[in-house]
C-alpha positions in Angstrom: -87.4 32.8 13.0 -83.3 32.0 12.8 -81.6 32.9 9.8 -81.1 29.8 7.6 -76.5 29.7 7.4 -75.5 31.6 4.7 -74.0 30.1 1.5 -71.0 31.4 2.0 -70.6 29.9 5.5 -71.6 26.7 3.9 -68.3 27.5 1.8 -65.8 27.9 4.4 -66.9 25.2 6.9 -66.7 22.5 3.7 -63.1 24.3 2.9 -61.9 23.8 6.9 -63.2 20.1 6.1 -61.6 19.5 3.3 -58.0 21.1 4.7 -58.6 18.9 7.4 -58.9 15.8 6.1 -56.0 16.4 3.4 -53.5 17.3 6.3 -54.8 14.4 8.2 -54.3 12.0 4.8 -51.1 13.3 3.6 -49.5 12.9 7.6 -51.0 9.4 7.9 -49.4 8.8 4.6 -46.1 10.4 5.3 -46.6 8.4 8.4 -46.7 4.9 6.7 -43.5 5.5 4.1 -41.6 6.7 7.2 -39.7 3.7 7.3 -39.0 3.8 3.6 -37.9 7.5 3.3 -33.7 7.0 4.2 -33.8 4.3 1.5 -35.3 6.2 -1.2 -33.2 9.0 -0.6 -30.8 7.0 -1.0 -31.4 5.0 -3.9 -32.9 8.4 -5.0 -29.2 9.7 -4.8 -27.5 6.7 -6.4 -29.9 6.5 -9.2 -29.5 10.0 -10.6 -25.5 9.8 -9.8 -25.2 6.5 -12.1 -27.7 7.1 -14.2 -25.4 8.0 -17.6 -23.6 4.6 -16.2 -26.7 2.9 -16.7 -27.4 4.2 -20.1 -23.9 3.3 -21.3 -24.6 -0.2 -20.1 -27.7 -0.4 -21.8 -25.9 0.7 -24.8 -23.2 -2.3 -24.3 -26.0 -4.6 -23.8 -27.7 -4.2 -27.4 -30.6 -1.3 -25.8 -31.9 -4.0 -23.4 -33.1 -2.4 -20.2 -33.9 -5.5 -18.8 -30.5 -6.4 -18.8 -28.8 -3.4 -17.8 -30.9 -3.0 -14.5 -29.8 -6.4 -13.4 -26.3 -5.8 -13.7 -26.6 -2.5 -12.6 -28.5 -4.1 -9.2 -26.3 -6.9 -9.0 -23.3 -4.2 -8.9 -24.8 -2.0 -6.3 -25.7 -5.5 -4.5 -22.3 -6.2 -4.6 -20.5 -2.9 -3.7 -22.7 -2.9 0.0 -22.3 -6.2 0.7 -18.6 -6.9 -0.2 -17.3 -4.5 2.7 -19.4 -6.8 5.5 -17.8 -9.6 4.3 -14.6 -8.4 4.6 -14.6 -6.6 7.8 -16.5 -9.8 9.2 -13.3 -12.3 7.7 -10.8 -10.2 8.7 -11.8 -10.3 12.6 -12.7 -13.8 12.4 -9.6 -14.6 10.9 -7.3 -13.0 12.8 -9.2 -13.4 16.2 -6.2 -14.7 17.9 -3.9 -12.0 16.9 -6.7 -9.3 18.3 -6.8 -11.3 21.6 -2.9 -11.5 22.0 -2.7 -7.9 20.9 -5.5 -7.1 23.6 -3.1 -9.0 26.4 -0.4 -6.7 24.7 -1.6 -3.4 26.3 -0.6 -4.4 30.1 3.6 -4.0 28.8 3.0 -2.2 25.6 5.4 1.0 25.6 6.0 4.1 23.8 8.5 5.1 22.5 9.5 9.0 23.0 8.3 11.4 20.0 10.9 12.8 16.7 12.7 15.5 18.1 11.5 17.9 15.0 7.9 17.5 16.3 7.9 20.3 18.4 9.1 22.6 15.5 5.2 22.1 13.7 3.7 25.5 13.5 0.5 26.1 16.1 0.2 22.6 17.5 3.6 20.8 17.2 4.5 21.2 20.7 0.9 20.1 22.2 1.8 17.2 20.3 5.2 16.5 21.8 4.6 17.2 25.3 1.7 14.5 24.7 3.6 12.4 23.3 6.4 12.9 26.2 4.0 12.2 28.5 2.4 8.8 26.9 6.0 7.8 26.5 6.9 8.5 29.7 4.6 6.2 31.4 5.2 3.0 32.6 2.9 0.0 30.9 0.9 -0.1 34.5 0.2 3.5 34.1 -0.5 3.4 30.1 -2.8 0.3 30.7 -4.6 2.3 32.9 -5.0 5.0 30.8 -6.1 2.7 27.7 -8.6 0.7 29.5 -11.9 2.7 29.9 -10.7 4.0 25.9 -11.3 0.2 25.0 -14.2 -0.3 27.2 -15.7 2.8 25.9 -14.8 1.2 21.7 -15.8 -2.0 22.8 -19.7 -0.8 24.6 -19.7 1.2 21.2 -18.8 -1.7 19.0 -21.3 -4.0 20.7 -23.9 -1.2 19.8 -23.3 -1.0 16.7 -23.4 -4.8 15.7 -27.0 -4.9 17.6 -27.7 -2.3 14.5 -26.4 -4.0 12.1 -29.6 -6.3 11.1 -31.4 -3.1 10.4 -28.4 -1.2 8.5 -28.2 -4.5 6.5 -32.2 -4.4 5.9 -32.0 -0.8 5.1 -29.0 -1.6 2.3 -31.4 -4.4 1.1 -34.3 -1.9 0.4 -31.8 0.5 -1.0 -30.8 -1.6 -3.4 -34.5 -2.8 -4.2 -35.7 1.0 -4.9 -32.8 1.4 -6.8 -33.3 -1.5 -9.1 -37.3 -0.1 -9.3 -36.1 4.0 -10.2 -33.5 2.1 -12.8 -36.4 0.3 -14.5 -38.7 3.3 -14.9 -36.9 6.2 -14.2 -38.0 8.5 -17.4 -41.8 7.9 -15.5 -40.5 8.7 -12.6 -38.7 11.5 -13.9 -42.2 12.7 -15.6 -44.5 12.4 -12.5 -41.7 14.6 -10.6 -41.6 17.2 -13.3 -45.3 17.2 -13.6 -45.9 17.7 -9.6 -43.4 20.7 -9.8 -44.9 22.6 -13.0 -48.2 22.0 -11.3 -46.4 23.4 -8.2 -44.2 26.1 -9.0 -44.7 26.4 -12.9 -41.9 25.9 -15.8 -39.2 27.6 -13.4 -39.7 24.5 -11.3 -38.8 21.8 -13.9 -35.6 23.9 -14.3 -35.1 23.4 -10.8 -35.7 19.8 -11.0 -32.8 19.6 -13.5 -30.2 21.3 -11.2 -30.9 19.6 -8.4 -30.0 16.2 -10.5 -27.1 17.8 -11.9 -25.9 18.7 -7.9 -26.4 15.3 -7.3 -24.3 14.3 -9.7 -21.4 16.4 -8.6 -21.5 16.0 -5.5 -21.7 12.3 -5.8 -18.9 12.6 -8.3 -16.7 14.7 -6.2 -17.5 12.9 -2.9 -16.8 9.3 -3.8 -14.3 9.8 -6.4 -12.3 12.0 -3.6 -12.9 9.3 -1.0 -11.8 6.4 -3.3 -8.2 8.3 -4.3 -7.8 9.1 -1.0 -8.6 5.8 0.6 -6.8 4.1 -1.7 -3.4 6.2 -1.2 -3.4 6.4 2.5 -3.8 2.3 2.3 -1.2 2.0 0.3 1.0 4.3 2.3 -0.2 1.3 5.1 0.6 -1.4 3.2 4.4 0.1 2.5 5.3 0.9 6.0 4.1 -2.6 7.6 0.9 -1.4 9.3 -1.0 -5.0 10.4 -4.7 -5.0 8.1 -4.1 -2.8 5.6 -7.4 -3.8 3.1 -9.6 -3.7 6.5 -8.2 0.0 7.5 -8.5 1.3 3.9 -12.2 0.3 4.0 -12.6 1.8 7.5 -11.3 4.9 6.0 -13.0 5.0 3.0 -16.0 5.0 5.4 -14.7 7.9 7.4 -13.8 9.8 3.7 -17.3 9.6 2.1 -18.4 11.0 6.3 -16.4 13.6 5.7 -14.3 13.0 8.9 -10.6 12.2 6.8 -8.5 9.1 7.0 -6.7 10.7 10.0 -8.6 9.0 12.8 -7.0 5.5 11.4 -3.5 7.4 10.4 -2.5 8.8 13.4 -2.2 5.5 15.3 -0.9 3.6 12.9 2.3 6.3 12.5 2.5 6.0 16.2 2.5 2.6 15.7 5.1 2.8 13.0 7.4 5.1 15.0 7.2 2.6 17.9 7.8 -0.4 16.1 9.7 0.4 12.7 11.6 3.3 13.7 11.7 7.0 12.8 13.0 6.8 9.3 9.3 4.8 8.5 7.2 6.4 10.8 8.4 10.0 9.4 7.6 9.1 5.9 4.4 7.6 6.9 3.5 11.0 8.6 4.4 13.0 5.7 2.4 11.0 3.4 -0.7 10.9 5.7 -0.4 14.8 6.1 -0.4 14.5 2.0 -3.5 12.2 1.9 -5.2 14.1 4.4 -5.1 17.2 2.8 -5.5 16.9 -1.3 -9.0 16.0 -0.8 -9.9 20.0 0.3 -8.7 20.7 -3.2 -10.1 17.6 -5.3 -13.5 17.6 -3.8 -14.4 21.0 -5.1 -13.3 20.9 -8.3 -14.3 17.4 -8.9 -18.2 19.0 -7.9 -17.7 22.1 -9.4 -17.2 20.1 -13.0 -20.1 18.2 -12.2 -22.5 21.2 -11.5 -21.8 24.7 -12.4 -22.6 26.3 -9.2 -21.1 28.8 -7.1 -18.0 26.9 -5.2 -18.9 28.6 -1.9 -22.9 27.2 -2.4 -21.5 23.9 -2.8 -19.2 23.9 0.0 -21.8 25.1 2.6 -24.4 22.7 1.1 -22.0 19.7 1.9 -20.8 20.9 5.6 -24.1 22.2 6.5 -26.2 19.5 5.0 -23.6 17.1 6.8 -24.5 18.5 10.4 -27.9 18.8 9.9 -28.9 15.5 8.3 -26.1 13.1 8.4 -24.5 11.3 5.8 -27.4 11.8 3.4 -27.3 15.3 3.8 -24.0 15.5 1.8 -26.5 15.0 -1.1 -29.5 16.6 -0.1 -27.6 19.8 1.3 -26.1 21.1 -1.5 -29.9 20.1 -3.9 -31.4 22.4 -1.4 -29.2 25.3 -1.6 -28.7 25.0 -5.5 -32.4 24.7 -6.1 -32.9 27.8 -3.2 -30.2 29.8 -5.3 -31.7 29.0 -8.7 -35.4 30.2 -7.9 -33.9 33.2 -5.7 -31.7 34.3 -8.9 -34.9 33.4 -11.4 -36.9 35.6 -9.0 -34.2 38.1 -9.0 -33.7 38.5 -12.6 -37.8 38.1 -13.3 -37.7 34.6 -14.9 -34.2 34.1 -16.3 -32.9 31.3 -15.5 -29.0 31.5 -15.0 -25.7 29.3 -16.2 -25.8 27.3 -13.9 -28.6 25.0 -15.1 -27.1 23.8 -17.9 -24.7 21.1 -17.9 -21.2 22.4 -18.4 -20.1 21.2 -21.7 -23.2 22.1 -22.9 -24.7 25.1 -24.7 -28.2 26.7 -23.2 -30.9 26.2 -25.1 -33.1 29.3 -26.8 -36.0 30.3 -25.1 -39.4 30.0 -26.8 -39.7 33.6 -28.6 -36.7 35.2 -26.7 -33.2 36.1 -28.3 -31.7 35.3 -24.9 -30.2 32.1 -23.2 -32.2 30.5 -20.6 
C-alpha cells in the first residue's frame, strides 16, 4: 500500500500556500495604490517638513486641530495653485507681445560679446568664440539657427500642457493626503512605529525618527535655499529691465527646488541685457547671477546639516543620487534612505548603540533604560 504524506510534507506544501497567496495579495495591493503612491510621498514629505508649523498653528488657534488642518490645507492649496495662475495670466496677458517677439527672431541681432570674456578661467574663451560666432551672423542665418530650438520648446511645451490635467489631479490628491496625515498623524505615526518594532525591533523606531528628522532638513535646506535664491536672481531681473520678472522667478524657483540652478533662465536674459541695455547692465547682471548661482552650494548644506545631524557627505550623496534615480521626490527619499542605511549599519557596528545623529540637534540624548550611556 502507498505511504499516507507525511506530516511534515503537509507542513511545507500549506507554508508554499500561504507565501503564495501573501505575495499574490500584497502585489495586487501594491497594484491598486499605484496610482496613489507619488502623492503620498509627497504629502508624506510635506507633512513631516511642516509638521512643528502645524503645531504652532494649533497653538495660535486655542489647541483646535480642526482648525489648524484647514488652514494648514487651504495654505498648501494655495501655494500649488497660485503659480498656474500666474504662469497661465502672464501668457494670456501678454500674448501679443510673445507673438511680436516670435516675428522678432527673423531681424533679431547680436550684439558681439565683452571683451574681458575670454579672460574667464577654463571656459571663458568657449564662451567668446560662441558668442563671436552668434554675433557674427546675419538675422537670416540666426533665424535659421533658432528655429528647430523653438520648434523643439514649442513640441515640448505642447507636451507638457497635455500633462497638465494629471499634474493638476495629482497636486489635488497631494493636498487631500496631506490634509488626512495632518488630522491623524500621531496614529499614523503609531501604526508606522508599530510595523517597524514588529519588523526590525526598537532600533527601527529609532530609525523612524531620523528619517523624519532628514526630511525635515532636507526640506528645510532645499526650499529655503530655492526661495533666497529665486528671490535674488529675480530681483537682479527686475533691476536690469529683463521683460516678466515675477513669471521667470517662478520658473526658476522651479528649476532651484530641481536642483538644476536659476542659470538656464540667467544666461539669456544677460545676453539679452548686453544686447539691449548695454555692457555696463549686462556685466552687473552677470556678476550677480554668477553670485546667485553659486551661494546655494554653501547654504544648502548647512541649512540640512542644522536640520539633521548627519554626516555632510551622506546628505550630499543622498540628494544627488536620490535626484537621478527617482526624480524630484527623490531629493527627499534619497537622503531618508541613506540616513536610515547609515544609522542601522553604525547600530550594527557598535552592537546596538545608537549614535548622535538621532537626536535632534539642540537636544540632549535621552538615557537608556539601565545603561549609563547616551543612546
Amino acid at each position: 500500500m502507498p505511504e499516507a504524506p507525511s506530516n511534515r510534507t503537509i507542513d511545507l506544501a500549506r507554508i508554499v500556500m500561504q507565501v503564495l497567496a501573501l505575495a499574490v495579495l500584497i502585489a495586487a495591493s501594491l497594484w491598486i495604490i499605484r496610482p496613489f503612491v507619488v502623492a503620498a510621498l509627497w504629502a508624506t514629505t510635506v507633512v513631516v517638513a511642516t509638521w512643528p508649523v502645524l503645531l504652532q498653528v494649533q497653538v495660535w488657534l486655542g489647541g483646535r486641530r480642526s482648525l489648524a488642518v484647514a488652514l494648514m490645507t487651504t495654505l498648501l492649496l494655495f501655494i500649488l495653485v497660485v503659480p498656474f495662475y500666474f504662469a497661465v495670466t502672464t501668457i494670456v496677458h501678454n500674448a501679443e507681445q510673445i507673438s511680436a517677439w516670435t516675428k522678432a527672431l527673423a531681424t533679431f541681432t547680436l550684439a558681439g560679446p565683452p571683451h574681458w570674456l575670454h579672460r574667464i578661467p577654463l571656459f571663458g574663451t568657449q564662451i567668446s568664440n560662441a558668442w563671436q560666432k552668434l554675433a557674427a551672423a546675419g538675422p537670416e542665418q540666426l533665424s535659421e539657427y533658432l528655429s528647430p530650438l523653438a520648434k523643439k520648446a514649442a513640441v515640448l511645451f505642447l507636451q507638457q500642457v497635455g500633462n497638465l490635467g494629471l499634474l493638476f489631479v495629482q497636486f489635488l490628491l497631494t493636498v487631500v493626503i496631506a490634509g488626512i496625515l495632518y488630522a491623524n498623524g500621531e496614529t499614523a505615526l503609531a501604526g508606522v512605529e508599530a510595523f517597524i518594532r514588529r519588523l526590525i525591533g526598537p532600533q527601527g523606531v529609532e530609525a523612524v525618527h531620523l528619517a523624519g528628522l532628514a526630511i525635515r532638513g532636507v526640506a528645510q535646506g532645499i526650499v529655503v535655499t530655492a526661495i533666497v535664491q529665486s528671490v535674488f536672481a529675480g530681483l537682479g531681473l527686475k533691476i536690469a529691465g529683463v521683460p516678466f520678472p515675477m513669471l521667470l522667478t517662478a520658473v526658476m524657483f522651479v528649476l532651484a527646488i530641481a536642483q538644476i540652478g536659476p542659470m538656464l533662465v540667467l544666461i539669456p536674459a544677460i545676453i539679452w541685457t548686453y544686447s539691449q541695455s548695454g555692457a555696463l547692465w549686462g556685466t552687473g547682471l552677470l556678476l550677480w547671477s554668477i553670485f546667485c548661482g553659486t551661494f546655494d552650494n554653501v547654504l544648502r548644506p548647512l541649512l540640512i546639516k542644522r536640520g539633521a545631524d548627519l554626516p555632510l557627505l551622506l546628505i550630499f550623496a543622498g540628494v544627488i543620487g536620490g535626484l537621478f534615480a527617482f526624480g524630484v521626490i527623490g531629493l527627499f527619499v534619497g537622503p531618508v534612505v541613506l540616513a536610515v542605511a547609515y544609522t542601522l549599519l553604525a547600530d550594527w557596528v557598535s552592537d546596538g548603540e545608537i549614535g548622535p545623529a538621532l537626536t535632534e540637534p539642540d537636544q540632549a540624548p535621552e538615557e537608556k533604560p539601565g545603561d549609563s550611556t547616551a543612546a
